[in-house]
MILUMLO-666770 format. One record per atom (N, C-alpha, C): x, y, z; residue in one letter. Coordinates in steps of 0.1 Angstrom, whole numbers, padded with zeros to 4 digits, always signed. Layout:
REM residues N
XYZA;...
This chain:
REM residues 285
+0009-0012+0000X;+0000+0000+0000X;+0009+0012+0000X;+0006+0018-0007X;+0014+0029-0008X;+0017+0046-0001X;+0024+0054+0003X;+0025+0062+0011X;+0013+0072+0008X;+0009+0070-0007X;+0001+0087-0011X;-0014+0076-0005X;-0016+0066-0011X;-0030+0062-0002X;-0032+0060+0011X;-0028+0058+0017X;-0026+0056+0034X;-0015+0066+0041X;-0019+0083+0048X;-0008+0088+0049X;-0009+0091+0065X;+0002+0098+0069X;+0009+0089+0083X;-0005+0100+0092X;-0015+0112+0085X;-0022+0113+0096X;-0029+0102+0098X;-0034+0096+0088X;-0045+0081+0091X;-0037+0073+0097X;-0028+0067+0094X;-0017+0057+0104X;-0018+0063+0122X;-0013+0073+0121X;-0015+0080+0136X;-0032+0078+0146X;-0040+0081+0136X;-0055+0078+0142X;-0052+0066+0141X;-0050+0056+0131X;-0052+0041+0138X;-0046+0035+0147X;-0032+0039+0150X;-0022+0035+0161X;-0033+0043+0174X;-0036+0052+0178X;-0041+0057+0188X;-0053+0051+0192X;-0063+0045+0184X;-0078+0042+0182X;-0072+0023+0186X;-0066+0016+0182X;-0054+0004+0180X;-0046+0003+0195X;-0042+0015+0202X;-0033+0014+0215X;-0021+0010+0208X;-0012+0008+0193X;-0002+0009+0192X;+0007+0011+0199X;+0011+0025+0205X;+0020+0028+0207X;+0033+0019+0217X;+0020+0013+0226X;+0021+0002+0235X;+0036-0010+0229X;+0032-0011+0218X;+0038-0023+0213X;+0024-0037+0209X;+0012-0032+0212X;+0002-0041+0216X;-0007-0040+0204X;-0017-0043+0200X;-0026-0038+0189X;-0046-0047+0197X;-0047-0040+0204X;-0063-0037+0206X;-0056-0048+0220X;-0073-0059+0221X;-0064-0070+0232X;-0059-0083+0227X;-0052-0085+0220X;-0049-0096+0215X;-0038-0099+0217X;-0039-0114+0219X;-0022-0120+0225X;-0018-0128+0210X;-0006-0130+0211X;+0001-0134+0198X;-0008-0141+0188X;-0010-0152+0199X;-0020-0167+0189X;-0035-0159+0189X;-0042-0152+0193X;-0053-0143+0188X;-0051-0137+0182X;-0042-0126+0174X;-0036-0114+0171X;-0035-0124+0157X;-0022-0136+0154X;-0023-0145+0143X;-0034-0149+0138X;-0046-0156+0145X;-0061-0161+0141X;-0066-0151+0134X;-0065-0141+0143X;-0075-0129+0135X;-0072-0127+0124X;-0059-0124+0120X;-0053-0119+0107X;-0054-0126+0103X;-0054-0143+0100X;-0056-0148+0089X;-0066-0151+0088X;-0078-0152+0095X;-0093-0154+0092X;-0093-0140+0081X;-0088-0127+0085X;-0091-0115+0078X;-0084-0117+0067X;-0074-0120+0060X;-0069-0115+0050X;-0060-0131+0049X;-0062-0141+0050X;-0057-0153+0051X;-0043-0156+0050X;-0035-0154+0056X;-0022-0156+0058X;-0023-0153+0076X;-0008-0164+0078X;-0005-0160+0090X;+0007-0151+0093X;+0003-0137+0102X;+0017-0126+0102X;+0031-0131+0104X;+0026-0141+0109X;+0041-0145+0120X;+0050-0154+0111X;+0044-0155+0103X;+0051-0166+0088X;+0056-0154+0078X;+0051-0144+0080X;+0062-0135+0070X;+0065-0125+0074X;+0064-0118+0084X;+0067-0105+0090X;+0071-0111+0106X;+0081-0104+0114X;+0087-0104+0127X;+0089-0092+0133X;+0083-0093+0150X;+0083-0085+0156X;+0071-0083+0164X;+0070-0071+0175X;+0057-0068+0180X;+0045-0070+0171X;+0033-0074+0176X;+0022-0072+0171X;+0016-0060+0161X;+0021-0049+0168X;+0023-0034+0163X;+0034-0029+0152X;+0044-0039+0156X;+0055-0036+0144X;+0044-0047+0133X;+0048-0059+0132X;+0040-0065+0122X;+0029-0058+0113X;+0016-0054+0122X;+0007-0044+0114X;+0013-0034+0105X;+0019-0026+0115X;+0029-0021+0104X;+0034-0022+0093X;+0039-0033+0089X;+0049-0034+0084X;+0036-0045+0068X;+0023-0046+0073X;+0012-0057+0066X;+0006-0040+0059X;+0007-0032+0066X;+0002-0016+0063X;+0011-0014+0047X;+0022-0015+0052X;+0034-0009+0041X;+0033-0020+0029X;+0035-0031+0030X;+0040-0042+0024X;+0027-0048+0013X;+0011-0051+0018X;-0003-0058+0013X;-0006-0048+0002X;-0010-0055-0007X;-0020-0049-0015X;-0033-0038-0007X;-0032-0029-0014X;-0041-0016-0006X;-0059-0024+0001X;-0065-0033-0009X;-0078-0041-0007X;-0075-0048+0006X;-0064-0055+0006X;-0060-0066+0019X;-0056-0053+0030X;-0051-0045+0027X;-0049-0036+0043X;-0065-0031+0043X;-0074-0028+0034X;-0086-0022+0038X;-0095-0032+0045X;-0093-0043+0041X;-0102-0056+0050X;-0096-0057+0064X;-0083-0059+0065X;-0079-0057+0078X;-0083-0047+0088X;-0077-0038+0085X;-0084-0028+0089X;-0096-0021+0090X;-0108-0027+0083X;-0120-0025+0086X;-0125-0035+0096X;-0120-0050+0095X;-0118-0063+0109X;-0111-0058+0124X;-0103-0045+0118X;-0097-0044+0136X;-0111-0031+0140X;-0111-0024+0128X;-0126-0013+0138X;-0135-0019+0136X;-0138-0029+0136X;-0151-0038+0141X;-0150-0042+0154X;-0136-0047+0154X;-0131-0051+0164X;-0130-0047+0180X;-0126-0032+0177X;-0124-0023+0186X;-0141-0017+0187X;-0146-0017+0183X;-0160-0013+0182X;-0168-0022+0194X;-0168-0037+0189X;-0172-0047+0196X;-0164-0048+0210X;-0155-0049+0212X;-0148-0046+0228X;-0155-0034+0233X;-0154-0022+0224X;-0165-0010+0233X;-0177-0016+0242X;-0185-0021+0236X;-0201-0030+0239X;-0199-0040+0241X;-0188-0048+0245X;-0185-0057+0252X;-0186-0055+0264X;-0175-0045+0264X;-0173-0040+0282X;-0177-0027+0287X;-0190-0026+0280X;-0199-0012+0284X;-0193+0000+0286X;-0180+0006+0275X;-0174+0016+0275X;-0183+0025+0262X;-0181+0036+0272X;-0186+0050+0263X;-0176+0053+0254X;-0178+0055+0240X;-0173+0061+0227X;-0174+0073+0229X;-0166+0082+0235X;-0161+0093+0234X;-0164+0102+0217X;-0167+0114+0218X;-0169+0119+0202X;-0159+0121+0196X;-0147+0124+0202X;-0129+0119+0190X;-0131+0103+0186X;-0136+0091+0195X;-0135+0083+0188X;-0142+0080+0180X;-0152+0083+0182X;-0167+0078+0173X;-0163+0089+0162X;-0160+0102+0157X;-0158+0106+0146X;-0143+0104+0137X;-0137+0095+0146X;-0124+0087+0141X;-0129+0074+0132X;-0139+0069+0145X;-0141+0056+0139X;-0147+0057+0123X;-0154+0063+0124X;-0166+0066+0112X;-0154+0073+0099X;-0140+0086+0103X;-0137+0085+0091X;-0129+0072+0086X;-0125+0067+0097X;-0115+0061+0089X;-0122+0042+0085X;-0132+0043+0091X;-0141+0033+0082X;-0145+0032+0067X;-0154+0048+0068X;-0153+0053+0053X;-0141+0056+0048X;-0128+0056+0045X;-0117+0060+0041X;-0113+0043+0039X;-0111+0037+0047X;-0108+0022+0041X;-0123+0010+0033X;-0134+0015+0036X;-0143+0009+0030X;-0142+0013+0015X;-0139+0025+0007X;-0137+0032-0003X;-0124+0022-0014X;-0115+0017-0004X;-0102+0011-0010X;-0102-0003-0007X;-0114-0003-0004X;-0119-0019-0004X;-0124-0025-0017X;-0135-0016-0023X;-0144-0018-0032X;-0139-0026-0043X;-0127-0026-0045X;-0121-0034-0057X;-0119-0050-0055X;-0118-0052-0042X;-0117-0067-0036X;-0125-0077-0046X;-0119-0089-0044X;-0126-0099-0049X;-0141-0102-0041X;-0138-0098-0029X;-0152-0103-0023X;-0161-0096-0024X;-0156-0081-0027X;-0165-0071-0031X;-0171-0072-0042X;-0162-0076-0057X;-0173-0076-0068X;-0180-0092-0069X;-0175-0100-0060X;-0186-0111-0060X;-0200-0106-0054X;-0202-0094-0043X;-0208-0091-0039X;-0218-0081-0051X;-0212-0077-0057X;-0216-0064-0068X;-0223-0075-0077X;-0220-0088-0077X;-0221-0097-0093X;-0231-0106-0086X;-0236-0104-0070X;-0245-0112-0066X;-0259-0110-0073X;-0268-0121-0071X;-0285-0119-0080X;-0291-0123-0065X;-0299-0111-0062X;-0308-0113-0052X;-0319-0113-0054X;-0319-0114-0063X;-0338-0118-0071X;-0348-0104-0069X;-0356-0107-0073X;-0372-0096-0081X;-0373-0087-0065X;-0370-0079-0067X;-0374-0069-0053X;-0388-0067-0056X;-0399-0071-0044X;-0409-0068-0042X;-0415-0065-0031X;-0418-0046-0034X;-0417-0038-0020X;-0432-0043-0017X;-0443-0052-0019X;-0454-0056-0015X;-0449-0065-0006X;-0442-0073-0004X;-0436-0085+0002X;-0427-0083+0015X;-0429-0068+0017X;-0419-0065+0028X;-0430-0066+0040X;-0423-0070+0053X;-0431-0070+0065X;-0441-0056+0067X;-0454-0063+0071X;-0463-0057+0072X;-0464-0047+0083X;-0452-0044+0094X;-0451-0036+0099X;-0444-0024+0088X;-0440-0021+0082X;-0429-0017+0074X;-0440-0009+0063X;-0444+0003+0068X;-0457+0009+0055X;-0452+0021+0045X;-0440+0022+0046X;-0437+0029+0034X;-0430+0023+0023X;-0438+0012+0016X;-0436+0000+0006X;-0436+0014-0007X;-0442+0021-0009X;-0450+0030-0019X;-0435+0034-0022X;-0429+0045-0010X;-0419+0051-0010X;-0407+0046-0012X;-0403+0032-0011X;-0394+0026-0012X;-0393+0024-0028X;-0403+0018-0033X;-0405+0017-0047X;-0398+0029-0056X;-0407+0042-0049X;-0405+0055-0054X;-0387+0054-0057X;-0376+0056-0045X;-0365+0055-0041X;-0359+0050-0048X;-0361+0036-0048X;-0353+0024-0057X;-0354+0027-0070X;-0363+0036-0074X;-0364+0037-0092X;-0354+0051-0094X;-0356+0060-0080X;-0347+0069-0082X;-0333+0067-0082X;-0328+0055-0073X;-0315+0054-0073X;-0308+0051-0090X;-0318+0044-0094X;-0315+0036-0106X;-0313+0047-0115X;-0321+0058-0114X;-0319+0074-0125X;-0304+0080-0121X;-0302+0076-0109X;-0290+0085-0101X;-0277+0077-0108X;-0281+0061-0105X;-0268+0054-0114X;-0264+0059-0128X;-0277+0057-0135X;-0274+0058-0153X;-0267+0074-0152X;-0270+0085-0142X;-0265+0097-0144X;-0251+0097-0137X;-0247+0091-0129X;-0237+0086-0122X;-0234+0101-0116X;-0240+0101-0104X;-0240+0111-0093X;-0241+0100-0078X;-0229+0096-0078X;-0224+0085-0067X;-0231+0090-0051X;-0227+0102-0053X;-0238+0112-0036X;-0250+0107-0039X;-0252+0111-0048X;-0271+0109-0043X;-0275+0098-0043X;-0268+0084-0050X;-0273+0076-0044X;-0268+0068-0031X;-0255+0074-0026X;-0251+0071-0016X;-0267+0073-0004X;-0267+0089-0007X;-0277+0094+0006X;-0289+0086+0005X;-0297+0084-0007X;-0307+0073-0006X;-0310+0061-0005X;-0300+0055-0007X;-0294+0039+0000X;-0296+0040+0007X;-0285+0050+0019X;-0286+0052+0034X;-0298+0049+0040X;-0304+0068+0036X;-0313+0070+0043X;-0327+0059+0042X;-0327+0055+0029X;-0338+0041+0028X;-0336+0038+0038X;-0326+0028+0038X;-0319+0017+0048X;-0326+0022+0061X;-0320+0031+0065X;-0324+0034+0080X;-0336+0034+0081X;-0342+0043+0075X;-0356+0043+0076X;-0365+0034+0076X;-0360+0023+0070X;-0367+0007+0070X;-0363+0000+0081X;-0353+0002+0087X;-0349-0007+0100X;-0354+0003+0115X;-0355+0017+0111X;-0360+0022+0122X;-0371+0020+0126X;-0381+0015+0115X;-0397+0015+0116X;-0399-0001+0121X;-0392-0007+0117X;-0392-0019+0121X;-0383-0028+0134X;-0373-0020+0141X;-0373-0018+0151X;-0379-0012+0162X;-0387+0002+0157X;-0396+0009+0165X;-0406-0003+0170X;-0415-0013+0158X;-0425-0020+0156X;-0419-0032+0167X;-0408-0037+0172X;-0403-0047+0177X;-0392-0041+0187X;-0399-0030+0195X;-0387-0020+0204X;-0384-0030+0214X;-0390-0044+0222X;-0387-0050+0233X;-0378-0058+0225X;-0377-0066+0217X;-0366-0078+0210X;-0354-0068+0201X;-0357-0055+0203X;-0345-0052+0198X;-0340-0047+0210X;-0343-0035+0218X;-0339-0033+0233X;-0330-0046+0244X;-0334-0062+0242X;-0336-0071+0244X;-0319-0078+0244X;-0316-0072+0231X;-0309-0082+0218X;-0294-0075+0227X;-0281-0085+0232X;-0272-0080+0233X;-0264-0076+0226X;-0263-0067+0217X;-0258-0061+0209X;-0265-0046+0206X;-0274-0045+0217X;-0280-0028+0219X;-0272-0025+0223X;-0272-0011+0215X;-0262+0004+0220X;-0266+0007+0233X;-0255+0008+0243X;-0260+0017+0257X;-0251+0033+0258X;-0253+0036+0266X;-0244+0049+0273X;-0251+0049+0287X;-0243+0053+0298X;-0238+0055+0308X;-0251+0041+0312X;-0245+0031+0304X;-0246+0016+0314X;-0263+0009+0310X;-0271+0021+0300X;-0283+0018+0298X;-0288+0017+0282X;-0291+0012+0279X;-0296+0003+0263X;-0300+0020+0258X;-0301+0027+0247X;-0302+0039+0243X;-0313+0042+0238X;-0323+0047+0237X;-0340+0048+0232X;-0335+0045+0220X;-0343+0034+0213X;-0344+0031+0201X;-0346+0041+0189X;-0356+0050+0189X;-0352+0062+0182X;-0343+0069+0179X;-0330+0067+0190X;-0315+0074+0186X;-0311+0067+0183X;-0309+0057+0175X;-0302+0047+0176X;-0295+0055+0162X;-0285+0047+0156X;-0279+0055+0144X;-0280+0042+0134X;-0279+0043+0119X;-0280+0036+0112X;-0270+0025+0114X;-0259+0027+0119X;-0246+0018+0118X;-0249+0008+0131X;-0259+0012+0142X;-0264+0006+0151X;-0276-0006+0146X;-0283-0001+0139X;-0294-0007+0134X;-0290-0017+0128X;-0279-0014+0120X;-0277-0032+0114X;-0269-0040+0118X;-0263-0032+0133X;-0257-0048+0138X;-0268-0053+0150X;-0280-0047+0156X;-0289-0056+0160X;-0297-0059+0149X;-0301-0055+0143X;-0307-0066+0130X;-0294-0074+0131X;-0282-0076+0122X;-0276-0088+0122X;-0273-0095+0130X;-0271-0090+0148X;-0274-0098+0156X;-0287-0111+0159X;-0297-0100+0151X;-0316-0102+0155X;-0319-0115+0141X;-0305-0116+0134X;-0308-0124+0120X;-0320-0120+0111X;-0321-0105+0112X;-0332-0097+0106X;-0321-0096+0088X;-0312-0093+0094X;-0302-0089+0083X;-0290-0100+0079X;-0289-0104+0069X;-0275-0118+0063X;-0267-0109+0063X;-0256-0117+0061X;-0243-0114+0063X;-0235-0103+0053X;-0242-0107+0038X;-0238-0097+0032X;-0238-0082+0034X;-0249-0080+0036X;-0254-0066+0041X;-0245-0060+0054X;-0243-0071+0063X;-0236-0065+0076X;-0221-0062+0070X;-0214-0073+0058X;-0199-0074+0053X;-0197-0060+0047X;-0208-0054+0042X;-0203-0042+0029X;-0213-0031+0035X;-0219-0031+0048X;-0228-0019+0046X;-0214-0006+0052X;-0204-0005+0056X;-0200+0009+0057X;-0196+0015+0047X;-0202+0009+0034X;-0206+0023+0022X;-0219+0031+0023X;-0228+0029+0035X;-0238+0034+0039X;-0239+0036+0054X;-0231+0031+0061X;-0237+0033+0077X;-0235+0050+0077X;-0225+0054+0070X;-0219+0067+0074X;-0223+0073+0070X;-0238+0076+0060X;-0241+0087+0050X;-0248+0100+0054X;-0247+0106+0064X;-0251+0118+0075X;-0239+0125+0073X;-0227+0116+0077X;-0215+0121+0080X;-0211+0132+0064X;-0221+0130+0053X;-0215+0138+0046X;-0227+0146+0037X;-0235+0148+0044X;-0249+0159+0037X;-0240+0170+0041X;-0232+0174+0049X;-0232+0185+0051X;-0216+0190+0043X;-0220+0197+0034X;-0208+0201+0025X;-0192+0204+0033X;-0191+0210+0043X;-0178+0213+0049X;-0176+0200+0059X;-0183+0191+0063X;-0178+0175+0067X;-0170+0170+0057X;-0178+0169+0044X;-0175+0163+0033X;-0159+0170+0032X;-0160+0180+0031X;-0144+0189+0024X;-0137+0184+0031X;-0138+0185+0047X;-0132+0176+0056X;-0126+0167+0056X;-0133+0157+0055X;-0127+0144+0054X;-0123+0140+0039X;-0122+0150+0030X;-0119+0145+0013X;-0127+0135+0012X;-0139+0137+0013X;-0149+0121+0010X;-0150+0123-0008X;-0146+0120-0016X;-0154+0118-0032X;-0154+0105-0035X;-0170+0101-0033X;-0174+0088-0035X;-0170+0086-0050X;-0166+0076-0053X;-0166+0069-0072X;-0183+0063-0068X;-0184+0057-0084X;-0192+0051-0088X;-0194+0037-0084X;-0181+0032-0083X;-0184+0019-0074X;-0189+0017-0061X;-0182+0024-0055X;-0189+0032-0037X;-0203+0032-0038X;-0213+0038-0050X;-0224+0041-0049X;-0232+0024-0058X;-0226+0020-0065X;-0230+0005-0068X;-0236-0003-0055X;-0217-0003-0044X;-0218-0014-0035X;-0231-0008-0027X;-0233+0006-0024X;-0243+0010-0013X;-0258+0006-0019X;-0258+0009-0033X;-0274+0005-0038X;-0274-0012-0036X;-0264-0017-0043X;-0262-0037-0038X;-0265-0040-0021X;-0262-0032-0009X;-0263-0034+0001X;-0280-0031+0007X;-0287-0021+0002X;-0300-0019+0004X;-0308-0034-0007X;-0304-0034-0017X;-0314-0046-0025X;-0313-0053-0013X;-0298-0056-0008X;-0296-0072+0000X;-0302-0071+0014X;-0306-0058+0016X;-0312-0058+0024X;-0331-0059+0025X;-0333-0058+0019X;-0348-0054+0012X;-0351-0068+0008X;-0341-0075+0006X;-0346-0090-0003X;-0346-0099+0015X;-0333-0092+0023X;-0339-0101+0037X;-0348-0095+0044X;-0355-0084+0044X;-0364-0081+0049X;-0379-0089+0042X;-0377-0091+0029X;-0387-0100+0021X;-0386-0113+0031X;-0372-0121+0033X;-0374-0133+0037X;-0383-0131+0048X;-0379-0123+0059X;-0387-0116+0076X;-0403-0116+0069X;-0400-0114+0061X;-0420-0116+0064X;-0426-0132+0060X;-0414-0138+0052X;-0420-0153+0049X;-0424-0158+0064X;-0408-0155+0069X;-0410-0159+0086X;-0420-0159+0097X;-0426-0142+0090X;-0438-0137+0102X;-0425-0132+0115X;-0432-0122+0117X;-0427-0117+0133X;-0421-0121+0145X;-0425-0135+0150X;-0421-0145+0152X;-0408-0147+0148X;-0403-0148+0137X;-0389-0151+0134X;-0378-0145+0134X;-0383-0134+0143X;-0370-0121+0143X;-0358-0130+0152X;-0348-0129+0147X;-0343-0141+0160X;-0338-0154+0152X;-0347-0160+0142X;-0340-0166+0139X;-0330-0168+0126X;-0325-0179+0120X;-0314-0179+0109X;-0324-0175+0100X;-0326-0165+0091X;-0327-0161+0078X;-0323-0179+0070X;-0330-0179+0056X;-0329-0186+0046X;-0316-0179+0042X;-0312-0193+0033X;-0296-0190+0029X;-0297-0180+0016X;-0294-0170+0013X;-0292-0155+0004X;-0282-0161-0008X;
């Protein structure tokens, strides 16, 4: 990966967000730290690179194909994410607007991956907004949406269908978490602050689909590729955007439309299920 894609302020946020400096990388002991990485990017560190856990990373930073450092690194801020809500620590707002850029900034340099355009080249069959759970009453609107994104592609204005993927997205999981606020409040993988599950109404998009994916409301695809959409707030506002140099490509705005279908086709499965089935394994996608 090269110095102009990856530059040492991003390296700095991740070493700090990581606990680098330590010598250490998040909590992981050698034989964890190895597992992880090669479940993520399939190789073992310790077979080609020597040294701290922190030197190693390092050194998989400088050395990997830019796609393989962006999977890694979108696996350690999952990572670090999940230890937050493991051990009921509050996300401070430096980290939570760390986390968020530097998710979008390696989600972006992901898109080229093999697993990504298997995901782009998936068939999720006939979307039919009639067929979505009957708690879920903006079927009309969704329809409306989905025909807009499709105008947005052929014009290839990657923003705008970024923001309507999104904001779809959320919108469908908010109404339908609102509709099931005890099994989602319930689900351990609810957002807390200061030690208490967070009114479901605030919940944020990026929250919503990991209790759906917890709640098996949501497959796995959708949970693998959605931070080309969890973040799409973070950039309605023009001087955020300038900020963080966000300029979505055209792929970015593919994978985020591919992530709402895949989502919309498991919310079709949720109603084969009935209500009832929040909870359990989804049919295989």
């Amino acid at each position: 990966m090269t110095s102009g894609s990856f530059d040492n302020a991003t390296k700095q946020l991740l070493e700090r967000l990581f606990g680098m400096p330590t010598g250490y990388v998040l909590d992981f002991s050698n034989s964890t730290f190895s597992s992880f990485v090669e479940t993520a990017i399939g190789f073992d560190p310790y077979e080609r690179y020597s040294g701290s856990k922190a030197v190693i990373l390092r050194q998989i930073w400088l050395q990997e194909p830019t796609f393989v450092v962006a999977k890694l690194n979108l696996d350690l801020l999952e990572r670090w994410r999940i230890n937050k809500l493991a051990n009921d620590e509050a996300i401070s707002a430096f980290e939570h607007e760390t986390y968020d850029k530097l998710a979008a900034f390696f989600s972006e340099r992901q898109s080229d991956s093999p697993e990504t355009l298997a995901f782009l080249d998936k068939d999720f069959g006939d979307i039919d907004v009639t067929a979505l759970p009957s708690e879920l009453t903006s079927q009309q609107i969704v329809s409306s949406r989905l025909d807009e994104i499709d105008r947005c592609l052929g014009a290839e204005a990657p923003l705008a269908v970024i923001f309507l993927a999104g904001s779809t997205l959320e919108g469908l999981l908010m109404e339908l978490a609102m509709a099931h606020s005890p099994t989602y409040i319930a689900s351990s993988a609810a957002p807390k602050q200061k030690g208490s599950v967070k009114p479901v109404d605030t919940w944020t998009l990026a929250e919503l689909i990991t209790v759906s994916r917890a709640l098996n409301v949501l497959g796995q695809d959708v949970s693998k590729h959605a931070d080309q959409v969890r973040n799409f707030r973070n950039y309605i506002h023009p001087r955020q955007q300038l900020r963080e140099r966000f300029e979505p490509r055209m792929e970015t705005a593919r994978i985020a439309h591919q992530v709402l279908v895949a989502a919309v086709a498991d919310l079709q499965r949720l109603h084969g299920r009935g209500s009832a089935g929040l909870g359990e394994p989804p049919s295989p996608s």
